[in-house]
FITI-410219 format. One record per residue (C-alpha): residue in one letter; x, z, y. Coordinates in steps of 0.02 Angstrom, whole numbers, plus 32768, in hexadecimal, padded with zeros to 4 digits. Layout:
AXZY
...
This chain:
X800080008000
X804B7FDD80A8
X806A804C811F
X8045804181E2
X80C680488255
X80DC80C082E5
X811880738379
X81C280AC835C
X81CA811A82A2
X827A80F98277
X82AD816C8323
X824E82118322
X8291824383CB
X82648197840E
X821A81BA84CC
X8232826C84EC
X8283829E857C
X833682C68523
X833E822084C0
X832A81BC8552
X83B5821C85B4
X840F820C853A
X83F58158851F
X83FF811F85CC
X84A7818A85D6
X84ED811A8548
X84A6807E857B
X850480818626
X85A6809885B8
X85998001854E
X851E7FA885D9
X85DC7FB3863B
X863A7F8685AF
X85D17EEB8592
X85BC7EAD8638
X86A37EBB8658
X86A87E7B85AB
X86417DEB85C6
X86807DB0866E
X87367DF2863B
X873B7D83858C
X86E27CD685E6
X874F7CBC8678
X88057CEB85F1
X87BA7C6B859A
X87A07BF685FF
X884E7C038663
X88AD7BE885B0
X88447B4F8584
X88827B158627
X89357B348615
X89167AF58579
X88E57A5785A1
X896E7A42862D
X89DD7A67859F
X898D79E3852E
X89AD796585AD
X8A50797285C1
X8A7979708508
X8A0978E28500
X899B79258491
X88FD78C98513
X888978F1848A
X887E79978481
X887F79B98534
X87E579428542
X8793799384CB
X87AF7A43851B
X877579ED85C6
X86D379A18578
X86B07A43851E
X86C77AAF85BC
X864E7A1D8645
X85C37A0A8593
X85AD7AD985A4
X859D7AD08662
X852D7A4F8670
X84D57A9085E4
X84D57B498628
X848F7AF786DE
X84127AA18692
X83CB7B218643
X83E67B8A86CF
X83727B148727
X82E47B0186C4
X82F17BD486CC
X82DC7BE48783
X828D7B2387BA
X81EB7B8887E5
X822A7C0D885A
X82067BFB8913
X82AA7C25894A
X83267B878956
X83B67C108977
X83897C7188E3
X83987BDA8891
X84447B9488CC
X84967C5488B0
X84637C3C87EA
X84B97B9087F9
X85537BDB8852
X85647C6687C4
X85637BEA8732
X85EA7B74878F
X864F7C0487BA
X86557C49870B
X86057CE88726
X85727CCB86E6
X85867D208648
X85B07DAE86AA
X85117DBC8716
X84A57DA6868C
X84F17E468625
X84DE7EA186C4
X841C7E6386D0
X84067E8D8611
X846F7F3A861A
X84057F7A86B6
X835A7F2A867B
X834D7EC2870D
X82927E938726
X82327DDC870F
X823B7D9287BA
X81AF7D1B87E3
X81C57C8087C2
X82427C8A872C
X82197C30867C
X825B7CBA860F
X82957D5E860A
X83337DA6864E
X83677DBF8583
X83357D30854D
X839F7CC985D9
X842D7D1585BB
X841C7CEF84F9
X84147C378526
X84B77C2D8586
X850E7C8B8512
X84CD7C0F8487
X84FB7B7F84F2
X85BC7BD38518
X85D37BF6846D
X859E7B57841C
X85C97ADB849B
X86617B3984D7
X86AC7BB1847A
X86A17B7583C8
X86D47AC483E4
X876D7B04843E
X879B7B7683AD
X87897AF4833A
X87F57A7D83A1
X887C7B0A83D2
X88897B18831C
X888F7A6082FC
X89227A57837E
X897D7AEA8323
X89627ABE8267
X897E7A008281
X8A0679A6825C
X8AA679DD82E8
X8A327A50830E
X8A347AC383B6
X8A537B758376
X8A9A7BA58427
X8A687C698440
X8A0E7C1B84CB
X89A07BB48460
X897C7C4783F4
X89417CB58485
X88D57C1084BC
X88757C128406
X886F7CD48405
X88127CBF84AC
X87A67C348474
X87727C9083C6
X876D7D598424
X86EA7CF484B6
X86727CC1841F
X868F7D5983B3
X86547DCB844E
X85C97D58848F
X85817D6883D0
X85987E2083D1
X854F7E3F8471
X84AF7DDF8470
X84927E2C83A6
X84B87ECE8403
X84407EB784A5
X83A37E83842C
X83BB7F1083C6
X83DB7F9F8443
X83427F6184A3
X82C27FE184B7
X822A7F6D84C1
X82707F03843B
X827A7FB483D7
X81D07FDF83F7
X816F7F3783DE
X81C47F19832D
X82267FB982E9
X824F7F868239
X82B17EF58275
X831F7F348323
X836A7FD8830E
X84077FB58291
X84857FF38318
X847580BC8314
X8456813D83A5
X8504817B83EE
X8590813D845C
X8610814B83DD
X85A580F9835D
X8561807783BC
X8614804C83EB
X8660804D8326
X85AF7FD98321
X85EB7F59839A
X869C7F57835E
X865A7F2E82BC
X85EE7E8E8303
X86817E448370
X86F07E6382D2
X866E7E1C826B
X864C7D7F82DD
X87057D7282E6
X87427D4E824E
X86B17CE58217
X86EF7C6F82AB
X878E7C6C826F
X87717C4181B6
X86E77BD081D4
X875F7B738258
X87F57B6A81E6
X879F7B268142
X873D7AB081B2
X87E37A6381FE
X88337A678156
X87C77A2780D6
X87C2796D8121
X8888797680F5
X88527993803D
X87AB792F801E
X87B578B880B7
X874978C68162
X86B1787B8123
X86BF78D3808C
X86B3798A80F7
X861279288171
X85C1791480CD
X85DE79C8808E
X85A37A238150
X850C79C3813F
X84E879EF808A
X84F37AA280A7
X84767A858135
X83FA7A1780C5
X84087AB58053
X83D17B2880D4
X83457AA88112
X83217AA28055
X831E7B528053
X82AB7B7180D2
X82257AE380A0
X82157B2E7FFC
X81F57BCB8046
X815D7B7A80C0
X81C67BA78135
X81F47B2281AC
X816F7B24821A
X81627B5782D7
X81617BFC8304
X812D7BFB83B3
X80837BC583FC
X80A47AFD83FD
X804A7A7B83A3
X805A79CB8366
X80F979768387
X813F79DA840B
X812B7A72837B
X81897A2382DE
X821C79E7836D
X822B7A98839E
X82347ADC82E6
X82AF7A6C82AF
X83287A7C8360
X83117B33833E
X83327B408275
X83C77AC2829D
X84147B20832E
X83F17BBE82E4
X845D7B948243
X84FA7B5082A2
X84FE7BE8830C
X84EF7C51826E
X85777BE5821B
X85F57BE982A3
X85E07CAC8301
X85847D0B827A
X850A7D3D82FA
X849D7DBF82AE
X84197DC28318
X83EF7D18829E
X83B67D7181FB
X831C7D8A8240
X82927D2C81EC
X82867CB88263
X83397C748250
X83797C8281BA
X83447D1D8169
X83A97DA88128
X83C47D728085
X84167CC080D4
X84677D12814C
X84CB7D7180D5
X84C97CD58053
X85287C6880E3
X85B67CEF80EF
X85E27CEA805E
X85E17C268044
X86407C2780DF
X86BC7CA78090
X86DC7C3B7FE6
X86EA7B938031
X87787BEF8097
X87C57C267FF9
X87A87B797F98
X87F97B218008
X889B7BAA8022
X889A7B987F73
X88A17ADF7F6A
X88FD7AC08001
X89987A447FD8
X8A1B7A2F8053
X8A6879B28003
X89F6790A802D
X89E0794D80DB
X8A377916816A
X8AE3796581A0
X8ADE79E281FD
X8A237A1F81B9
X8A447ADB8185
X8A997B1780E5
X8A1D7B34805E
X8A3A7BF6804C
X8A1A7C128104
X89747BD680D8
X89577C2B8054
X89867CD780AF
X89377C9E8151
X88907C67810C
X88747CBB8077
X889E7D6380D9
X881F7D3C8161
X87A77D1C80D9
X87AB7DBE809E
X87AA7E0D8144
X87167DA98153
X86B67E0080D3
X86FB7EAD80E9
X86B87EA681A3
X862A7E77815F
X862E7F1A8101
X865E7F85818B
X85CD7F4E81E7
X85497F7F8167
X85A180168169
X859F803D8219
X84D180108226
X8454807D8223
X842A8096817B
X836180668159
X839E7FB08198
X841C7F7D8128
X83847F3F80D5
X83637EBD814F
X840A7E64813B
X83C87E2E807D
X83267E1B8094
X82BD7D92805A
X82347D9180E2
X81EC7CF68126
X81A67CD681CF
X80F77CCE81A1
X81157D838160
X81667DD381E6
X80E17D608272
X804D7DC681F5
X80A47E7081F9
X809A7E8382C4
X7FDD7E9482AA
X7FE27EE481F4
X80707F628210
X80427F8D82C6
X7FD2802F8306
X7FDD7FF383D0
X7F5B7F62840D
X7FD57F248483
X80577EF483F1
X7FD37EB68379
X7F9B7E3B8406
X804B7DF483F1
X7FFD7DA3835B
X7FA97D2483D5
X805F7CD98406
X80737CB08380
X80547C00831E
X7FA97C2282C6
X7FFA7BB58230
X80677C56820C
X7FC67CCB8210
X7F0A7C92821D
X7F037C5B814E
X7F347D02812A
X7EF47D778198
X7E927D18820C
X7DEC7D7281EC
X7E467E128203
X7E837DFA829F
X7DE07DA682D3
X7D6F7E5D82AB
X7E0A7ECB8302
X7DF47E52839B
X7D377E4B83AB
X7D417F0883B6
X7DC17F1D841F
X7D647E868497
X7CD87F0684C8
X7D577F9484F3
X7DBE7F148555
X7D2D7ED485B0
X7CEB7F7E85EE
X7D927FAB8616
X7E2B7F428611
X7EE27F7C85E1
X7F6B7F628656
X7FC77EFE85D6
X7F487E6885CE
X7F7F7DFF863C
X7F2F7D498674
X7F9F7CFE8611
X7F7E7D728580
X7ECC7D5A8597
X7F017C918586
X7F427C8D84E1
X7E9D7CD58493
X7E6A7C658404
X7DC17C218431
X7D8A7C3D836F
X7DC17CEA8372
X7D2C7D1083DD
X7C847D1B83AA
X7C3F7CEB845C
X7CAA7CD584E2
X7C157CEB855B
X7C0D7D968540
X7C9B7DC7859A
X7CAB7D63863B
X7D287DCB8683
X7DA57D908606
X7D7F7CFD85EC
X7D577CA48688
X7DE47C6C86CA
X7E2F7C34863B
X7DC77B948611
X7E557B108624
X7EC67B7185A5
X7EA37AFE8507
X7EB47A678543
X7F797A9E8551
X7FF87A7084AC
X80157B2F84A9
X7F8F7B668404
């Protein structure tokens, strides 16, 4: 029989008065931390790409500084677009041209840990949340910027005549260190969030209460993130040496038609979010495709929720990661490579030792979480399960309305009629006297079916007429 939740049962302190002193008292710590860390790791990185690619040139090595280049203008032009489309409708052209200034300045990473760390409010006028923005530039920087550059810093240094300067080794510890810390600190942000906490308790809540511990925590993600970077990187740059170029395109997209397999067996590749038709299925597979290369390349934990790619995946694609990396260490041959190419026991040590790291990070993390959640880095939940368990598992009417943002694929078959009897009832409560939480644009996303006559209750409804004629469900 399944159990309701309480709005936050895994923290029986959560909301009193000494909790939240205590909470905000460590949050400023690591809100610090995050924010110097951020900024701090972004611009190092980005001044030893470009000494990097000075020094490139003038070995005449064009190549690889061109790639570093086009890496480093995709990720700002990227990052500004989406900047953009964030803040097109505020009022405020000034507002507007500051957010520009901090993305072609480089601090934009910066601002936005600040924002998340002292939970700055919505302004009017923005297309997502604070969070949420601050997750997409770091998933732009990361997979436009720092990955590729790891993966060609690495290129530049395992390659035949290779540049294994000390210079060129700081350069790709910069390069993998920026990704490894993005990863940990948006997987960190989501799960410290208090709302986040609240609205869905057994999935956020892995990293535990305490400075010290929510320190060893985030050592353990960056660490983590790290090394995952660095094995995936290497094996990826060797194995075309082995097996041949189109041999290793063949095998990356493989192990993505697996996971695509994966999750269509599962009835699982539909859209999530509120969008129909076309625009939906585009979404779901930009999302499930995204989702898996940033899980492949930064670990980013954050991703084993159902949504993504599950716990069970999650944990499934670390350690493919982790014996590819020791295949091809054990299978590495100097000999047919060109000279120059490293020594065949250097890769073995090299690779083979990161691989191991790899998965005894991977340890150390579950062993610095918060024990009830281990369970979540294994689990076999889909979607449609976890969509169905914010009404099922929930006690609060605010979080079970969260079912309506939902696609209705993942939830009216199953407990459509369920919802539709808790809603009627609620309806005549709501219409004599309305929560603060229902919005207008709560009100909106009422199914018309749920209600058994919309007439009834004017005050909700009436402004909301035009709503279904809109792709969103």
């Amino acid at each position: 029989m399944t159990t309701k939740v309480a709005p936050n049962p895994r923290h029986s302190d959560f909301g009193t008065f000494a909790y939240l002193q205590a909470t905000m008292l460590e949050e400023r710590f690591m809100g610090r931390l995050i924010m110097f860390g951020t900024g701090l790791f972004s611009l190092f990185d980005m001044a030893t790409d470009i000494v990097m690619i000075r020094r490139y040139h003038d070995q005449g090595r064009k190549g690889f500084a061109k790639a570093i280049i086009a890496t480093i203008c995709a990720s700002l032009l990227l990052q500004s677009f989406f900047v953009y489309i964030q803040n097109r409708r505020k009022k405020s052209t000034r507002k507007k041209i500051v957010e520009q200034i901090f993305v072609w300045t480089l601090v934009k990473p910066g601002i936005d840990a600040y924002r998340v760390a002292y939970k700055a409010p919505n302004e009017v006028g923005q297309a997502v949340t604070p969070q949420t923005e601050a997750t997409g530039v770091r998933c732009i920087e990361m997979l436009i910027e720092a990955v590729p550059n790891a993966a060609i810093q690495l290129a530049a240094i395992l390659g035949a005549n290779g540049n294994r300067s000390f210079l060129a080794m700081i350069s790709l510890f910069s390069s993998l260190s920026t990704g490894a810390f993005l990863s940990a600190v948006t997987s960190y942000e989501w799960d410290t969030n208090r709302e986040q906490r609240r609205k869905n308790p057994l999935f956020y809540g892995y990293v535990p209460e305490g400075t010290f511990a929510k320190l060893n925590t985030f050592v353990a993600l960056f660490m983590f993130s790290y090394f995952n970077l660095l094995v995936r990187s290497t094996w990826v740059i060797l194995l075309p040496l082995k097996v041949g170029s189109l041999t290793t395109l063949a095998a990356l997209s493989g192990e993505m038609l697996i996971y695509f397999i994966w999750k269509g067996a599962r009835k699982d590749l539909s859209c999530f979010i509120r969008l129909r038709g076309v625009p939906g299925v585009i979404f779901a597979f930009l999302y499930t495709f995204m989702a898996k290369g940033i899980a492949d390349w930064t670990a980013l934990v954050h991703l084993r929720f159902p949504h993504s790619l599950g716990g069970m995946y999650f944990s499934f694609n670390v350690f493919i990661n982790a014996s590819i990396g020791f295949w091809v260490a054990l299978t590495y041959n100097s000999e047919g490579v060109a000279e120059g190419a490293l020594e065949k026991k250097t890769v073995l040590v090299v690779l083979c030792g990161s691989c191991a790291v790899l998965l005894l990070s991977y340890a150390y993390l579950l062993g610095s979480l918060n024990r009830d959640y281990i369970n979540t880095f294994f689990s076999t939940k889909t979607s449609s399960k976890a969509v169905q368990e914010t009404f099922t598992l929930n006690v609060e009417d605010e979080l079970k309305f969260f079912i309506f943002r939902y696609n209705e694929q993942k939830w009216k078959k199953e407990i459509g009629e369920q919802v539709k009897v808790w809603l009627n009832e609620k309806l005549v409560e709501w219409a004599e006297e309305p929560p603060e939480w229902l919005n207008e644009y709560k009100k909106s996303i009422i199914p018309e079916w749920a209600v058994d006559d919309i007439k009834k209750y004017p005050s909700i409804f009436a402004k909301n007429n035009k709503r279904r004629n809109s792709l969103l469900g």
